[in-house]
DOTIMAR-554272 format. One line per 2 residues: number of its first residue (from 1); for each residue x, y, z of C-alpha. Coordinates in steps of 0.25 Angstrom, whole numbers, plus 2048, in hexadecimal, padded with zeros to 3 digits. Layout:
N
NUM = X,Y,Z ~ ...
//
This chain:
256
1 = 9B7,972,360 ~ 9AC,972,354
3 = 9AD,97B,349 ~ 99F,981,341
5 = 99C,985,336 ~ 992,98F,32F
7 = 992,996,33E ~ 98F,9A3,339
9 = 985,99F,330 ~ 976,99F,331
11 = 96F,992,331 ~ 96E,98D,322
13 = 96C,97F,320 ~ 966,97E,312
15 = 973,987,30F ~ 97D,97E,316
17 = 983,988,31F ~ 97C,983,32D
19 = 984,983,339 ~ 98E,977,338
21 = 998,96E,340 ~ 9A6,96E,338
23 = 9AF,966,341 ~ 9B0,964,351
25 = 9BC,95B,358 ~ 9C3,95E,366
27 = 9CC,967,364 ~ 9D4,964,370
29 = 9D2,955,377 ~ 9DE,958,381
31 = 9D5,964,38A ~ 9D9,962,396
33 = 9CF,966,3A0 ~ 9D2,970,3AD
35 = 9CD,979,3B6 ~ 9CE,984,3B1
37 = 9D0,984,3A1 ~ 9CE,988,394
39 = 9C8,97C,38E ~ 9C8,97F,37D
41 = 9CF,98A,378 ~ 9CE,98C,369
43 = 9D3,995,35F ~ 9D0,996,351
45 = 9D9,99C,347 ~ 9D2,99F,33B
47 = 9DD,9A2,331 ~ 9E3,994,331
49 = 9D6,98B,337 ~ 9DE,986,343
51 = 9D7,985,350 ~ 9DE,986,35D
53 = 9D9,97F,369 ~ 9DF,97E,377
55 = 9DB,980,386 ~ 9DD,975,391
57 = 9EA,96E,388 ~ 9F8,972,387
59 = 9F7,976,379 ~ 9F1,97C,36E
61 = 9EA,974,362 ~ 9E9,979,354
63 = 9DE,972,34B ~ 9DE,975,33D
65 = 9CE,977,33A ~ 9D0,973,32A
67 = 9D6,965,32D ~ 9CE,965,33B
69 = 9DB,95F,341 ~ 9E4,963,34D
71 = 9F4,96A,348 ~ 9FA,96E,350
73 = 9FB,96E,361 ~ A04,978,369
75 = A07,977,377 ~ A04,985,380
77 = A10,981,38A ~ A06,985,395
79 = A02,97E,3A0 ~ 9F4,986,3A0
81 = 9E7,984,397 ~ 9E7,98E,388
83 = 9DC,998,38C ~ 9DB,9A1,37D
85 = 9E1,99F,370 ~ 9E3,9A8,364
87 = 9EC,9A8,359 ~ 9F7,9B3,355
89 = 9F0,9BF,34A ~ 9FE,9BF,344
91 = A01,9B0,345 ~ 9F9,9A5,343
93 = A02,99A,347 ~ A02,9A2,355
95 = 9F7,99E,35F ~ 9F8,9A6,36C
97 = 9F3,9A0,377 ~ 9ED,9A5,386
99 = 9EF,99B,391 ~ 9E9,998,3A0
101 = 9F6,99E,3A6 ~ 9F4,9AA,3A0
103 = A00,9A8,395 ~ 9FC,9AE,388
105 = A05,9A2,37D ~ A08,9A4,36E
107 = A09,995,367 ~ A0F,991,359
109 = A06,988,351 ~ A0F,983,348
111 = A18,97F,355 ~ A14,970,357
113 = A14,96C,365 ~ A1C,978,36A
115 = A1C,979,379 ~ A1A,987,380
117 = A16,994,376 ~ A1F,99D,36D
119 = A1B,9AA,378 ~ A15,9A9,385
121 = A0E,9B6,38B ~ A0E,9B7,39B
123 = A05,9C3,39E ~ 9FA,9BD,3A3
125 = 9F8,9B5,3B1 ~ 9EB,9AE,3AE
127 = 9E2,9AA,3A3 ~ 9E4,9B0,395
129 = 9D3,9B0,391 ~ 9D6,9B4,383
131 = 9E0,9BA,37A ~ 9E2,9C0,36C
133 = 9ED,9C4,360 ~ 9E4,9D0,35B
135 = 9E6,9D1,34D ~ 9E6,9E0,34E
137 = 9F5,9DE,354 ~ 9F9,9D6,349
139 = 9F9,9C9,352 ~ A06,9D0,35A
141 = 9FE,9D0,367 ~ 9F6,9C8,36F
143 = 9EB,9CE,37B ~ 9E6,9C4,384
145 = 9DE,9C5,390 ~ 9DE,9BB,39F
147 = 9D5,9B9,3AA ~ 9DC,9C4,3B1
149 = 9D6,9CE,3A8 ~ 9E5,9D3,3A3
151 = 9E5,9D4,394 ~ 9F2,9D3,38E
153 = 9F9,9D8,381 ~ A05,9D0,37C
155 = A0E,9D1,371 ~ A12,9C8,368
157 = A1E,9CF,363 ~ A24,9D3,370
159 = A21,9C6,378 ~ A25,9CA,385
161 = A17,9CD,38E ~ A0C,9D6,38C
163 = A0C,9E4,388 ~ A00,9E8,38C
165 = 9F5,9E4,398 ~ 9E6,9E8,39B
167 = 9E0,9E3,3A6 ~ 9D3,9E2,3A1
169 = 9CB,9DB,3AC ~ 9CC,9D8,3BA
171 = 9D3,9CA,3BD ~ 9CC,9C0,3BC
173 = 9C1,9C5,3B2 ~ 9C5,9C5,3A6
175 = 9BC,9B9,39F ~ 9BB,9BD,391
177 = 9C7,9C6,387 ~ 9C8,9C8,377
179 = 9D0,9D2,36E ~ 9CC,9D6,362
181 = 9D4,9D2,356 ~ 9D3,9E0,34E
183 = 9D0,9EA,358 ~ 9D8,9EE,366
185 = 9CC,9EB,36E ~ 9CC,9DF,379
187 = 9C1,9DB,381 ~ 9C3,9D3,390
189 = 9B3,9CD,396 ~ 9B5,9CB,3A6
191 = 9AC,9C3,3AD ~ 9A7,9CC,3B7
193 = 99E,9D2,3A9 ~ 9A5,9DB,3A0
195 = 9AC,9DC,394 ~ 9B8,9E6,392
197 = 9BE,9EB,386 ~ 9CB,9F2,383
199 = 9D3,9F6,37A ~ 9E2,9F2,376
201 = 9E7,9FE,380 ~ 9E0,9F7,38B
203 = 9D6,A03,38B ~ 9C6,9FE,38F
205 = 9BD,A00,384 ~ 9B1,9FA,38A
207 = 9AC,9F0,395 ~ 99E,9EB,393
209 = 996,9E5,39F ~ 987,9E5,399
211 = 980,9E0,38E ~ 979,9EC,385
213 = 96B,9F1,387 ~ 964,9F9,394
215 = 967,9F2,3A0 ~ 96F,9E8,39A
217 = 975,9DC,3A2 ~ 983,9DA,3A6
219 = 989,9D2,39D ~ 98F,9C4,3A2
221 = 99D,9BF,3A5 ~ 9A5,9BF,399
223 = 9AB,9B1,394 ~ 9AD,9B5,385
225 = 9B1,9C2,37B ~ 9B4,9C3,36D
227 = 9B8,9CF,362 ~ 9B2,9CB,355
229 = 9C0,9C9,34C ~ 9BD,9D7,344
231 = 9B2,9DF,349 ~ 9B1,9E8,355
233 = 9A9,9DE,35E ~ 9AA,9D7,369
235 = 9A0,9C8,36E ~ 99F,9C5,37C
237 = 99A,9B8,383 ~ 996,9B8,391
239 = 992,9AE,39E ~ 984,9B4,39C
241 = 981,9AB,38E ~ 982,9BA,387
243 = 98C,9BD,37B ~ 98C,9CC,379
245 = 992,9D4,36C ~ 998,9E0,36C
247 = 99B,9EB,363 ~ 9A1,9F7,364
249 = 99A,A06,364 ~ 9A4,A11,364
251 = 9B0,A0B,36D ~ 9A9,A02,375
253 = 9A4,9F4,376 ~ 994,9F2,377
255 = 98C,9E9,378 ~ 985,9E5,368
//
């Protein structure tokens, strides 16, 4: 991991405000390689400075950014790689977590050493690509996304299954998945060259296949999407070296 300063800054040297190396250290010596893993999976939680790391291990570790040590390991209780972290909206000691088996876990920090999760969701059969505790539902529930191109909507309150799914995708094509943390929009990219958006009653707002202008180009297999935290916009990274923004005109995504 390194952490940077003066990112968002223009280059000021007589000014002091260059871009600089803060810290770097291996966030997690015990990775265990596989076949087919996640490697890293980080999570920053911004209120309290605490990093969350995990992937290939059996458990989470939370470094503490100000004192650049590690507080703080939980085990999953999962015999499968963490694929996507997050933390609750409404909680911050609550870091939920999506795993290779397609579980969707939700851990304690302050619970050293506790084998297994508090909650265990079982909706989906394969791969949990990402997941979120929008802040528009209070942190009460939590949409995730798999490999199978199911989206699912759980509740935290009544921890029983999912209450609502959208198959979003084919199975199998679902590469990329983000949920905004304001607005009832969600976004899935596939890797057959399309981005989808819905909305939070599983109605399809949008699918984008090209990039903007006269006969523009397809674009490339999606590995990556993010909603910018407030505004209505979304950033897509593709296999073609090509990270496209988006913004909204009317109701619909296009591209800016």
């Amino acid at each position: 991991m390194r952490v940077w300063a003066n990112y968002d800054e223009p280059s000021q040297t007589a000014q002091g405000n260059e871009l600089r190396l803060v810290s770097a250290w291996r966030a997690l010596p015990s990775l265990v390689p596989g076949g087919r893993g996640s490697g890293l999976v980080h999570k920053w939680q911004q209120m309290t400075g605490h990093l969350f790391v995990s992937g290939d291990a059996g458990f989470i570790r939370i470094w503490d950014l100000e004192s650049e040590t590690a507080i703080q390991d939980v085990n999953t209780g999962s015999d499968t790689c963490v694929t996507t972290l997050c933390s609750s909206a409404d909680n911050q000691n609550h870091i939920i977590a999506g795993c290779g088996d397609g579980t969707v876990r939700i851990f304690d920090s302050r619970v050293a050493g506790r084998f297994g999760s508090l909650l265990t969701f079982y909706d989906h059969k394969d791969w949990v690509i990402n997941l979120n505790s929008p802040r528009l539902s209070d942190g009460k529930k939590i949409i995730s996304g798999s490999i199978q191109g199911d989206v699912k909507f759980i509740d935290i309150s009544a921890p029983t299954s999912a209450y609502k799914s959208i198959q979003a995708l084919p199975a199998n094509f679902m590469s990329a998945f983000a949920v905004h943390d304001y607005m009832p929009v969600l976004a899935c990219g596939s890797s057959n060259q399309k981005i989808k958006v819905y909305n939070f009653s599983g109605e399809e707002m949008n699918e984008i296949r090209y990039h903007d202008g006269f006969l523009a180009q397809r674009i490339g297999p999606v590995s990556s999407l993010t909603f910018h935290p407030y505004i209505y916009s979304m950033a897509g990274g593709a296999t073609d070296s090509l990270v496209s923004l988006y913004a909204p005109m009317s109701t619909t995504f296009r591209p800016k």
